[in-house]
C-alpha positions in Angstrom: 117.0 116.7 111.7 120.2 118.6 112.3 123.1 118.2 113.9 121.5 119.9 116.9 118.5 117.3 117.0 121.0 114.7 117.2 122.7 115.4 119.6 120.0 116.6 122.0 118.9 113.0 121.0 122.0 111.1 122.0 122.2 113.7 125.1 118.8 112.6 126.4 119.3 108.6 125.7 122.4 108.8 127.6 120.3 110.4 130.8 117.8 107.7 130.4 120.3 105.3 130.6 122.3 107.2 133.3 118.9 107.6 135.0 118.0 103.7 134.6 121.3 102.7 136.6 120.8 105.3 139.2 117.3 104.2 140.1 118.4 100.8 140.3 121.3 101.7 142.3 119.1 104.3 144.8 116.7 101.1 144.9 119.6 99.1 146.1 120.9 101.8 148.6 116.7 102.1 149.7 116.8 98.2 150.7 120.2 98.4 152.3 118.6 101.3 154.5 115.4 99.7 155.4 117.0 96.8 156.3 119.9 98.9 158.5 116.6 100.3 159.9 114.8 97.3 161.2 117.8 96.3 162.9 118.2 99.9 164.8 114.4 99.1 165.6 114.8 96.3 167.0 118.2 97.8 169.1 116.1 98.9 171.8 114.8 96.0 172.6 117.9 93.7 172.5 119.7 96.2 174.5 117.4 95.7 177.3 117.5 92.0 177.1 121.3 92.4 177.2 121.1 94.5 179.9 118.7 92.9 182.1 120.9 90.0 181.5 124.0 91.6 183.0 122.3 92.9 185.9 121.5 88.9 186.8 124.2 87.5 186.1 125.8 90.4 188.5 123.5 89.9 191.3 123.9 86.3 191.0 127.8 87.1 191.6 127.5 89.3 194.3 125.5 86.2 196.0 127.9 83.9 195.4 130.6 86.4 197.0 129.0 86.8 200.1 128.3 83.1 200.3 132.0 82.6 199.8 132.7 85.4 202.3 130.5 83.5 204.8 132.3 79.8 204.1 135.8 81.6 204.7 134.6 83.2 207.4 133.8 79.8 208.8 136.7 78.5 207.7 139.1 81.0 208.9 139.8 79.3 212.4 141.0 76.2 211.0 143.6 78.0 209.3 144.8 79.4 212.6 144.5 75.8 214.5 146.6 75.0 211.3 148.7 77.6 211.5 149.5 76.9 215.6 150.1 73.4 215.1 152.5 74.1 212.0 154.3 76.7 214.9 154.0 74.1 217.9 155.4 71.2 215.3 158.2 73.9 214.6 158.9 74.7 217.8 159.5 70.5 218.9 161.3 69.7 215.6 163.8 72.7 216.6 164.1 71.1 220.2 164.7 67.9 218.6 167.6 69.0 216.8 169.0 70.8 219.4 169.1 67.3 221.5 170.1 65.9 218.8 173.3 67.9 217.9 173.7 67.8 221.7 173.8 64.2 221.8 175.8 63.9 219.1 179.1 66.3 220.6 178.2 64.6 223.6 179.6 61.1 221.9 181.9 62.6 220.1 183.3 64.1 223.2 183.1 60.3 224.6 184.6 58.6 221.3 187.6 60.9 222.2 187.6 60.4 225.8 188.0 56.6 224.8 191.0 57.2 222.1 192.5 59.8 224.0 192.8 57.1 227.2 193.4 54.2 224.4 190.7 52.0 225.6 189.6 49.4 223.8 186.4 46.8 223.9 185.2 46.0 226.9 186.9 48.6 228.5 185.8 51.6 226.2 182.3 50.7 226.4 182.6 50.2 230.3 184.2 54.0 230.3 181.7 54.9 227.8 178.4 54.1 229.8 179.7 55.6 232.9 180.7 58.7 230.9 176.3 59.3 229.5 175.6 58.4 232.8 177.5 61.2 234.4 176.3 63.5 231.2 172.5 61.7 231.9 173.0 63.4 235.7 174.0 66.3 234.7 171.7 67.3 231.9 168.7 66.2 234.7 170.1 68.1 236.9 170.5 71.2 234.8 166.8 70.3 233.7 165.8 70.7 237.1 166.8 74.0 237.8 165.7 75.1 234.2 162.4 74.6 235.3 160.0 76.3 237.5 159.0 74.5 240.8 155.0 74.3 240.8 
C-alpha cells in the first residue's frame, strides 16, 4: 500500500468514528424531540383544563360579587342611621359645650362680681345665688322667645 492507501484509510476511520459520535448524538437530539413532542401533544388538552378552570373560578367570583353587592345593598341604610345619629350626637355635644362655656363666663362673671364687691362667705354665696337666679330668668326668658309658640 502507498502513501495514498493510507491515508484514504486513516481518512475513512476517522468518518466512522466521526459518524459513530454523530449517530449517538442525533439519537440523543431524536429522544429530546420525541419527548418535547409528547408534551406539545398533550398541550391541548391541559390548556383546556386550565382554561375551563379559569372560567369557574371567574363565574364563581362574579357570584360572590353580586351576593356582596346585594348584602351592601342591605346594609347600606344602617350606615346612614349611623351616619344621622353620629350628626344628631354632633349636633348635642356642640350644644353642650356652648352651655358649658356659657356657664362657665357666666361664674366667672359672678366670681368677680363677688371680689369686685369684696364679699366674703356667707355673704358671697348669698350674692352668688341671687346673681344664677337672675342669669336662670333671663336665659328662660330668652329661651322663650327663641322658640316658636305651637
Amino acid at each position: 500500500m502507498d502513501y495514498l492507501g493510507i491515508g484514504v484509510l486513516i481518512i475513512g476511520i476517522a468518518f466512522a468514528i466521526v459518524s459513530i459520535f454523530l449517530i449517538k448524538a442525533l439519537n440523543n437530539l431524536a429522544g429530546v424531540l420525541s419527548g418535547v413532542q409528547t408534551t406539545v401533544d398533550q398541550l391541548p388538552d391541559q390548556l383546556d383544563t386550565v382554561i375551563k378552570e379559569t372560567s369557574g373560578v371567574l363565574h364563581t367570583s362574579n357570584e360572590t360579587l353580586a351576593d356582596v353587592n346585594e348584602k351592601m345593598k342591605a346594609i347600606s341604610p344602617l350606615f346612614y342611621i349611623v351616619g344621622d345619629i353620629g350628626e344628631s350626637s354632633r349636633k348635642l355635644t356642640s350644644s353642650l359645650v356652648d352651655m358649658t362655656q356659657s356657664l362657665k363666663e357666666t361664674t366667672h362673671e359672678g366670681e368677680q362680681k363677688i371680689n369686685e364687691e369684696g364679699w366674703r362667705g356667707i355673704y358671697g354665696a348669698i350674692a352668688m345665688t341671687y346673681y344664677f337666679s337672675q342669669k336662670r330668668k333671663a336665659l328662660k326668658s330668652a329661651a322663650q322667645l327663641d322658640s316658636p309658640s305651637s
